[in-house]
C-alpha positions as CSV (number, residue, x, y, z in Angstrom):
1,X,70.4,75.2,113.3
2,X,68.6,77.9,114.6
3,X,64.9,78.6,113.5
4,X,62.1,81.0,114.3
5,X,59.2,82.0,112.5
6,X,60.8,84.6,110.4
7,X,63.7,82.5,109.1
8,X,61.1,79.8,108.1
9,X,59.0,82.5,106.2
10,X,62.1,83.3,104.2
11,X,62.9,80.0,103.5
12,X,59.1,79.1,102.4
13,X,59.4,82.3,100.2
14,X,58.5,80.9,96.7
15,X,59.6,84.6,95.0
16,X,63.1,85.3,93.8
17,X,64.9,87.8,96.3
18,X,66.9,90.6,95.5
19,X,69.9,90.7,98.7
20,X,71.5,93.8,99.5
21,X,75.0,93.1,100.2
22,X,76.6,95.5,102.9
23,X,80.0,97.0,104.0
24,X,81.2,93.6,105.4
25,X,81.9,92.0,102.5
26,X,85.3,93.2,101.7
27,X,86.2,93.4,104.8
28,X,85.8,89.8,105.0
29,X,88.4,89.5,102.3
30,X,90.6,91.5,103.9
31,X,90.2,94.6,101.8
32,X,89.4,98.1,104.2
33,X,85.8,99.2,104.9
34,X,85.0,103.0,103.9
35,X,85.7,104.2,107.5
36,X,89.0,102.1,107.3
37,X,89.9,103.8,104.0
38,X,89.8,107.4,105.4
39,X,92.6,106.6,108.0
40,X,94.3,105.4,104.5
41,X,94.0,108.6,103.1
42,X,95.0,110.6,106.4
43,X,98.0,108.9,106.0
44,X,98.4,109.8,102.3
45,X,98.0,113.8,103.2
46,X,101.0,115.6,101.6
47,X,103.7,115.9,104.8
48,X,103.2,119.6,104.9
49,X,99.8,119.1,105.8
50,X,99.5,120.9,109.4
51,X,98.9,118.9,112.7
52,X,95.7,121.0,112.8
53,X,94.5,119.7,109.6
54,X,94.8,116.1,110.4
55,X,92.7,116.9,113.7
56,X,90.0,118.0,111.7
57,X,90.0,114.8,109.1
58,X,90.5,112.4,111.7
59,X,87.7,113.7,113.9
60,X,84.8,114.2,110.2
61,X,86.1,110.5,109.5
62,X,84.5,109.2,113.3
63,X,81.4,110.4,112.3
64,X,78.6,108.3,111.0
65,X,77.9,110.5,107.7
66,X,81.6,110.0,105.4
67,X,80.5,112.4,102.8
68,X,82.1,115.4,104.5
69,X,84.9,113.9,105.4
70,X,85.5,112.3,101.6
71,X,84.8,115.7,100.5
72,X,87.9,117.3,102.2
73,X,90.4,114.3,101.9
74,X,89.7,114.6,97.8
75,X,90.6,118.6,98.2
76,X,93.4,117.9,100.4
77,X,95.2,115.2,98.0
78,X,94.3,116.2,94.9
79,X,91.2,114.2,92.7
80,X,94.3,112.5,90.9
81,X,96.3,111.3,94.6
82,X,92.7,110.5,96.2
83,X,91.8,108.3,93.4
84,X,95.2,106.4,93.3
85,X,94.7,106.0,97.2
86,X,91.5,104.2,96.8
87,X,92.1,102.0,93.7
88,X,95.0,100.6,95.7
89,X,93.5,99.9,98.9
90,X,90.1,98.8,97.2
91,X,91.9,96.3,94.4
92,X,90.3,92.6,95.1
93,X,93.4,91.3,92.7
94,X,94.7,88.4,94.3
95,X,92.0,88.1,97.5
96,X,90.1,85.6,97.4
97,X,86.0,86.3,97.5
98,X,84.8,85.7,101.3
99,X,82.1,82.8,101.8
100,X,79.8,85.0,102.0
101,X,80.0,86.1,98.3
102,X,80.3,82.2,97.5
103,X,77.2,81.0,99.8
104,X,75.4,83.5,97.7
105,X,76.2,82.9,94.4
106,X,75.2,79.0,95.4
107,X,72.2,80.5,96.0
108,X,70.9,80.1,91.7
109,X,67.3,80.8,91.3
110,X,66.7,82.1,94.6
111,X,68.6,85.2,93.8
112,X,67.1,87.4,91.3
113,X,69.4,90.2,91.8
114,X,71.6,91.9,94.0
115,X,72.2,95.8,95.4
116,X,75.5,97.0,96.9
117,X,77.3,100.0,97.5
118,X,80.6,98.5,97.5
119,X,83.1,99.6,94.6
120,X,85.7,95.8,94.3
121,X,84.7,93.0,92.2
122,X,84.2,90.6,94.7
123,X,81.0,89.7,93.9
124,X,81.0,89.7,90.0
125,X,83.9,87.2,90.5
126,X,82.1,84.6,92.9
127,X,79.1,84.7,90.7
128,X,81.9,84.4,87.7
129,X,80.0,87.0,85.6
130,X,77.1,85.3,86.0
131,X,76.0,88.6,86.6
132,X,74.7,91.9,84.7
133,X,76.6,94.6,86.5
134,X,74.7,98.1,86.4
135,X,76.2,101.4,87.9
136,X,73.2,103.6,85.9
137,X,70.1,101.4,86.7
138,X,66.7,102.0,84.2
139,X,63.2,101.3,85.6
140,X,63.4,98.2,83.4
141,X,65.6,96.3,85.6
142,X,63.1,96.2,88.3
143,X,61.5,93.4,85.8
144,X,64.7,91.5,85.0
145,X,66.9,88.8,86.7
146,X,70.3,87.9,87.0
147,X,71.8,91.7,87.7
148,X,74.0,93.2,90.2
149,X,73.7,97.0,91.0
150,X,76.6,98.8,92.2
151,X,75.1,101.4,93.8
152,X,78.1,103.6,94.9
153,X,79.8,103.0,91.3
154,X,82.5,100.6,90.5
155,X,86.4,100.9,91.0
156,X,87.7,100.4,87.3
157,X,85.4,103.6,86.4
158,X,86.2,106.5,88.5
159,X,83.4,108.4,86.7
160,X,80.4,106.8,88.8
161,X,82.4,106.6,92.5
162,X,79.9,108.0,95.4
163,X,82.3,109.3,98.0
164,X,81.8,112.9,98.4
165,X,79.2,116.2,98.9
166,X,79.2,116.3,95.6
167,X,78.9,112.9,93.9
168,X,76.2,111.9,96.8
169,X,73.8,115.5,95.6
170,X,74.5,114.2,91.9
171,X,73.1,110.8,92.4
172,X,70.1,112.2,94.3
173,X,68.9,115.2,92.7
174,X,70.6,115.4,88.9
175,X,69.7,111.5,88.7
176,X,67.0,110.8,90.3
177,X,66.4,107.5,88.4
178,X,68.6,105.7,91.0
179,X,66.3,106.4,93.6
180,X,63.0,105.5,91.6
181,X,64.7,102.0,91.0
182,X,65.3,101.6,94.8
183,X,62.2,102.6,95.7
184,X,60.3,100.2,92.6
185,X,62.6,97.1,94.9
186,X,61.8,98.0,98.2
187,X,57.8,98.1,97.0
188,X,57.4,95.7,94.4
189,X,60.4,92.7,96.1
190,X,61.0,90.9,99.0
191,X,64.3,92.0,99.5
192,X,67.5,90.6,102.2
193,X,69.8,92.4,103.8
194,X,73.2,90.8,104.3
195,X,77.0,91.9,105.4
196,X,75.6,95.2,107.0
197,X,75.1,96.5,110.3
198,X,72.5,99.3,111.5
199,X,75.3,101.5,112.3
200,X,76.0,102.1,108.7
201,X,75.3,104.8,107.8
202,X,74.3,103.5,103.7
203,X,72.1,101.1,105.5
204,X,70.3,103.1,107.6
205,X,69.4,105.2,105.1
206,X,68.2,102.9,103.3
207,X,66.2,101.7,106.4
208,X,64.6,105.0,106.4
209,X,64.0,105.3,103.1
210,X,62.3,101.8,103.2
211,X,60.3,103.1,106.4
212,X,59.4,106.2,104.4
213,X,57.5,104.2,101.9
214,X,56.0,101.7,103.7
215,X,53.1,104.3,104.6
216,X,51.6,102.0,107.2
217,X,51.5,98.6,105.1
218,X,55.6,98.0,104.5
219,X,57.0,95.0,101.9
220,X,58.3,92.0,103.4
221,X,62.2,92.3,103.6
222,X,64.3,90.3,106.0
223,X,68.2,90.9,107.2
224,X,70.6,88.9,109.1
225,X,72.0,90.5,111.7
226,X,74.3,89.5,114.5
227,X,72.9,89.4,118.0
228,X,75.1,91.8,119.9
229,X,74.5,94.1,117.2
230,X,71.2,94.4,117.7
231,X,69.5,96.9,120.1
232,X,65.8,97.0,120.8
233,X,65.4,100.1,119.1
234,X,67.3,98.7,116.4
235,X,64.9,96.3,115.8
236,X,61.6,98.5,116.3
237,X,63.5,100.8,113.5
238,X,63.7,97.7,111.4
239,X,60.0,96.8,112.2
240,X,58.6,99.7,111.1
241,X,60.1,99.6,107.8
242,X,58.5,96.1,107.3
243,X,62.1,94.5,107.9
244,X,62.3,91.1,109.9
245,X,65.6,90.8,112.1
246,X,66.7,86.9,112.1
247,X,69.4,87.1,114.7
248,X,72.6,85.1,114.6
249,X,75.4,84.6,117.5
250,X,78.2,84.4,114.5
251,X,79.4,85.0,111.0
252,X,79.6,81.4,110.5
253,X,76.2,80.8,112.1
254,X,74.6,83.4,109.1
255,X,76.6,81.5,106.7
256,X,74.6,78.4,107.6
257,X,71.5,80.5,107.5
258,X,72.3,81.5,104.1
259,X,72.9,78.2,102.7
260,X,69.9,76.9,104.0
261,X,67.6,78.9,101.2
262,X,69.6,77.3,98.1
263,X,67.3,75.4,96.5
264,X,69.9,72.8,95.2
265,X,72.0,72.1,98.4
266,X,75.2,70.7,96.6
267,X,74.9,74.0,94.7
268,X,76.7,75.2,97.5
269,X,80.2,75.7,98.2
270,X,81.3,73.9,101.9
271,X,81.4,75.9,104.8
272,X,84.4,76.8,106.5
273,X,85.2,75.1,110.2
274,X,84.1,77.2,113.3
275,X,87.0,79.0,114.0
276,X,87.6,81.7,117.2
277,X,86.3,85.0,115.9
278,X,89.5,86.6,116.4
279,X,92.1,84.7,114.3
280,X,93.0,86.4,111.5
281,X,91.4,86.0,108.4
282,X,93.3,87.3,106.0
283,X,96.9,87.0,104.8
284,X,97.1,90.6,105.4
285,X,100.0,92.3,108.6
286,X,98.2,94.9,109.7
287,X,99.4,97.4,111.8
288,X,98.8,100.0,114.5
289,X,101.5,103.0,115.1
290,X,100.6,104.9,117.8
291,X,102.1,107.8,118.9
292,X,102.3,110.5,121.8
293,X,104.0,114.1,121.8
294,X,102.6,115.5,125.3
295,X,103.0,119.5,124.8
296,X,104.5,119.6,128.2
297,X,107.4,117.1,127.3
298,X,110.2,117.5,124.8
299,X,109.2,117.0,121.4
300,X,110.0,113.6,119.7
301,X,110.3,112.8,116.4
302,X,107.2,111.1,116.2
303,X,105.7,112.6,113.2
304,X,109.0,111.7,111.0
305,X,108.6,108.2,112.6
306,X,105.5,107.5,111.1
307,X,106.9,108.7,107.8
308,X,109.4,106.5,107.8
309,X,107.6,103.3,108.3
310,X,104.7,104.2,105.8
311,X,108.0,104.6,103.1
312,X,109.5,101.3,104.1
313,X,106.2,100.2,103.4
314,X,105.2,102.0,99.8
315,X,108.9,100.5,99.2
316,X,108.3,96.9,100.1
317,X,107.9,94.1,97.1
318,X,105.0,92.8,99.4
319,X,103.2,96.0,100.1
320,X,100.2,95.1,99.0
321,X,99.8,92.8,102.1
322,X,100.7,95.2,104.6
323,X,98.4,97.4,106.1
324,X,98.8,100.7,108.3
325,X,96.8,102.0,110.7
326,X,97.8,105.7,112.3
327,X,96.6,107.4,115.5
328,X,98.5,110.4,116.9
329,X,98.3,112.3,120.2
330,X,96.9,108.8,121.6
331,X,95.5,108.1,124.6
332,X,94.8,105.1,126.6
333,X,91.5,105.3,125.3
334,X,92.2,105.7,122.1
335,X,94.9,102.8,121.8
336,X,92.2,100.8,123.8
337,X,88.9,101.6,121.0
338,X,91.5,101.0,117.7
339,X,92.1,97.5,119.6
340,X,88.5,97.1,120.0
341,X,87.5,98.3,116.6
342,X,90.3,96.0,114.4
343,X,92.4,93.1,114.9
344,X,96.0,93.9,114.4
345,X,99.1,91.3,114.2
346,X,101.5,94.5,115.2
347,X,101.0,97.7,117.7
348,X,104.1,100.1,117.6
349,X,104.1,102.8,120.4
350,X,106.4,105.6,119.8
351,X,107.0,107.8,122.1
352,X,108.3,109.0,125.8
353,X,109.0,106.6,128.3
354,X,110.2,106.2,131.8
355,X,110.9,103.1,134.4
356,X,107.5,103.6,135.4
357,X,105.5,103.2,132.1
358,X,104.9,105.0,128.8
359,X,104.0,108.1,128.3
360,X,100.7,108.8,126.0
361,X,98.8,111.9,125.4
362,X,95.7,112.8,127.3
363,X,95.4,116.6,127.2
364,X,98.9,116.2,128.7
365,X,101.7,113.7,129.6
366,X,99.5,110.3,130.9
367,X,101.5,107.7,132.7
368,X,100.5,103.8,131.4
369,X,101.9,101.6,134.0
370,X,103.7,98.3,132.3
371,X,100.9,96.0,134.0
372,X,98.1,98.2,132.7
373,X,99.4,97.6,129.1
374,X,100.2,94.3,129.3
375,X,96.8,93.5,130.1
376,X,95.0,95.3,127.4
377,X,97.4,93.4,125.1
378,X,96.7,89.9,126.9
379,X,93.2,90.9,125.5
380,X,93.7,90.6,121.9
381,X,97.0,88.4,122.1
382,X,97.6,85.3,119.5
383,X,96.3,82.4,119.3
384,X,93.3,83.7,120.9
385,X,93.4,87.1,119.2
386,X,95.2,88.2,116.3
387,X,98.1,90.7,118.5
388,X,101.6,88.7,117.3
389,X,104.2,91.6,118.0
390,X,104.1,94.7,120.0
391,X,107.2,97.2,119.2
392,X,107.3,99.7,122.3
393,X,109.9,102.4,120.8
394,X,110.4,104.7,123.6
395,X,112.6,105.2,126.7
396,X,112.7,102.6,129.2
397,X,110.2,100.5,127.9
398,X,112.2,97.6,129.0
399,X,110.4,98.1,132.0
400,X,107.1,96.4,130.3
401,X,109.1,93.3,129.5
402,X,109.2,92.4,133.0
403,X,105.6,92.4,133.3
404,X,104.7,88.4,131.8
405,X,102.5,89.4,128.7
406,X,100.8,87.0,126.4
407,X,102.4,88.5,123.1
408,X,104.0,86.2,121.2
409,X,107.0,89.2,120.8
410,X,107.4,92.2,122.9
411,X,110.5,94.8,121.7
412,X,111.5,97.4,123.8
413,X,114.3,99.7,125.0
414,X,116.5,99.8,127.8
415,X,117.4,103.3,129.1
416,X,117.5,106.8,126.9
417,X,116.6,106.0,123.3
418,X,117.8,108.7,120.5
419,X,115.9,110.1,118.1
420,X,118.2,108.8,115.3
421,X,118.3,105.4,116.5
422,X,114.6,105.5,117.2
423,X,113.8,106.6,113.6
424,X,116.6,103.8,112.1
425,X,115.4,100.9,114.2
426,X,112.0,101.5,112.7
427,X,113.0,101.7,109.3
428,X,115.1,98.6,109.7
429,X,112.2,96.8,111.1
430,X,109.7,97.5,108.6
431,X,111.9,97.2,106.1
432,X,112.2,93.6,106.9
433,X,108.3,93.3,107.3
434,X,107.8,94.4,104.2
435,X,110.1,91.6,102.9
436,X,108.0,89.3,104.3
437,X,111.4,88.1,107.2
438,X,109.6,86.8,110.6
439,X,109.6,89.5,113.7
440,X,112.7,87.8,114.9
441,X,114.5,88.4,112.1
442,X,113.1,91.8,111.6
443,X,114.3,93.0,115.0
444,X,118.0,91.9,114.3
445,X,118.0,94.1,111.2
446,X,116.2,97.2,113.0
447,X,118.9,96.7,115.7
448,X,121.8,96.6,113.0
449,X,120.2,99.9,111.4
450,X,120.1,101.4,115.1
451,X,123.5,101.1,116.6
452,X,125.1,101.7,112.6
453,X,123.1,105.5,113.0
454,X,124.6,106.2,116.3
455,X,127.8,104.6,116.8
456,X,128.4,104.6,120.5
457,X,125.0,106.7,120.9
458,X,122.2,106.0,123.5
459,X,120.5,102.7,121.9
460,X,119.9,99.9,123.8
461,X,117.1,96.8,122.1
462,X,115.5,94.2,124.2
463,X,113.2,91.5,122.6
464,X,111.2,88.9,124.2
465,X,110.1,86.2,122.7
466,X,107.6,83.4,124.1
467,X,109.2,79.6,124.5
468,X,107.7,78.3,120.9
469,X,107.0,81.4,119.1
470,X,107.9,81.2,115.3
């Protein structure tokens, strides 16, 4: 296992710790991080919600600070619709806690408290109540053991959520007592920092914060970091604030790191196997609809599209274990940075096509030869990645079928595709999805959908499957 002279500080560290568990965590467990929950709620806005509109949303939720972008979703849906929205996609009921949350409550003694901003109940059920959960900390529990602070409230009490403008000033300046606490920790307590990332924007400013206090002489904190996460001035950031990076090369390397400090190794639960990074881990189907409406071409029915297959989704008995991912006017390069940024077991293109490629949107109409695509999909492909299906639901798409792909099921179109057909095929298909039916299966009832729309109409389905694929 790795060592260095950090790591073997922290492990010779005879004080309790209080951890600081970061955005990770539920995404671990299959649940959406924060920035993941705003492309929930773009997909929530009310359908008469202007093209414009969802511009602006979708470009406040890429930036680092959320609170802006929170703050306009909650106006846009209603506080009623935006808090429905996030008690579904942040209920833990029936996810299992990672083995993160599970390494760490093995941890006993060694813990003597723990700070996170996020909202499930992950962590109160790995530590099985074990802890005292506070969402309105007093200077008292700076003294005390055995507590978890929910710093960003707790979802079964709407009342202390930190998501917007608002709720962020309130905790600052109308309660200031949540800052004195943090700032009692950082001094008084060694403190780790686990499941975060320095691009985080909670994080960092708890970095700075932490930097702000040291005033030349900063506590002793640690945090466990990935490698390639880490930049140089990443970690002269975390040095001034008196916070040791100890590096790892993988999740399941900081895992072992972890369970290294218990003091009572059986205490532990057992690690799981090294597994490839990119197989899922999660029973969730997560998917990708992309779509493309170049102002220069004809318009498409894209926009209804997507409507569609979020309905046969809300309408599925196992919606709760689908997941849908939206980006409109794409480009290459946007397809290409969703791919990079989440591990999907479907991509669904909709849009124009020709025997040349597909057609996405880069200020105009954008030409993505067959072999171009089928390369960025080789990237993420199963069983190396996660990529099971990819649904190409445009004209002439065929095309891309003759290029050899390592997707386990490619579906495409030979020819002129409807709009009618188009919209039934995708109903069908989800539809079946969302029945839990196999991508096989689910193309057969898309197709049935299809042809019974447009009797005799321009509809033509190809899918390919690998030798093997299930």
């Amino acid at each position: 296992m790795r060592t260095s002279i950090d790591l073997d500080q922290l492990r010779a560290l005879a004080t309790p710790l209080v951890i600081y568990v970061g955005h990770e965590l539920p995404g671990a467990a299959g649940l959406p991080t924060r920035r993941e929950l705003t492309r929930l709620l773009l997909d929530a806005l009310p359908e008469q919600t202007s093209a414009q509109r969802r511009r602006e949303l979708a470009e406040l939720s890429s930036r680092g600070d959320l609170g802006d972008a929170f703050t306009e979703f909650e106006r846009d849906l209603t506080r009623a619709r935006f808090c429905m929205v996030v008690e579904r996609a942040l209920c833990d009921d029936g996810f299992e806690p990672p083995a993160l949350a599970r390494v760490l409550a093995g941890l006993g003694p060694r813990v003597k408290g723990i700070v996170t901003p996020n909202l499930d109940r992950l962590l109160e059920r790995a530590f099985a109540s074990r802890l005292v959960t506070h969402v309105r900390p007093s200077m008292g529990l700076v003294q005390r053991a055995n507590w978890l602070l929910k710093t960003h409230g707790t979802l079964p009490d709407r009342s202390t959520w930190v998501f917007t403008r608002e709720q962020h000033a309130q905790v600052a300046w109308r309660d200031p007592i949540h800052a004195k606490v943090l700032s009692s920790l950082f001094i008084a307590t060694p403190m780790l920092f686990v499941a975060t990332t320095l691009d985080d924007p909670i994080f960092s400013a708890i970095v700075d914060q932490t930097r702000g206090l040291s005033e030349g002489a900063p506590p002793r904190h640690w945090a466990l970091l990935r490698t390639a996460a880490l930049s140089s001035a990443g970690r002269s950031k975390l040095d001034e604030a008196g916070i040791s990076a100890i590096t790892c090369d993988s999740d399941d390397e900081i895992l072992r790191v972890l369970a290294s400090l218990a003091p009572d190794p059986s205490a532990v639960p057992s690690l799981p196997a090294r597994t490839d990074g990119r197989r899922p881990t999660d029973r969730l189907v997560r998917i990708l609809f992309v779509s493309a409406n170049p102002q220069d071409l004809d318009s498409l029915a894209v926009d209804r599209e997507q409507r569609v297959i979020q309905a046969a989704i809300a309408r599925a008995s196992r919606r709760d274990e689908i997941v849908l991912e939206t980006r409109a006017a794409a480009s290459f390069a946007d397809l290409s940075r969703a791919l990079l940024e989440q591990q999907y077991d479907v991509v669904h293109i909709a849009g124009h096509g020709e025997g040349l490629g597909i057609i996405l949107d880069d200020g105009g109409r954008k030409l993505v030869p067959p072999a171009q695509l089928a390369a960025l999909f080789n990237e993420y492909a199963h069983p190396r990645g996660r990529l099971r299906c990819v649904v190409l639901n445009s004209c002439f798409s065929s095309a891309a079928g003759r290029v050899p792909t390592a997707v386990p099921v490619l579906v495409t179109m030979h020819g002129p595709l409807d709009d009618r057909a188009a919209l039934a095929f995708s109903e069908g298909f989800y539809d079946a999805i969302g029945a839990g039916h196999d991508f096989a299966a689910a193309f057969r009832e898309a197709d049935r959908r299809a042809r019974t729309s447009t009797p005799g109409g321009l509809f033509d389905a190809v899918l390919f499957e690998h030798e093997g694929t299930s």
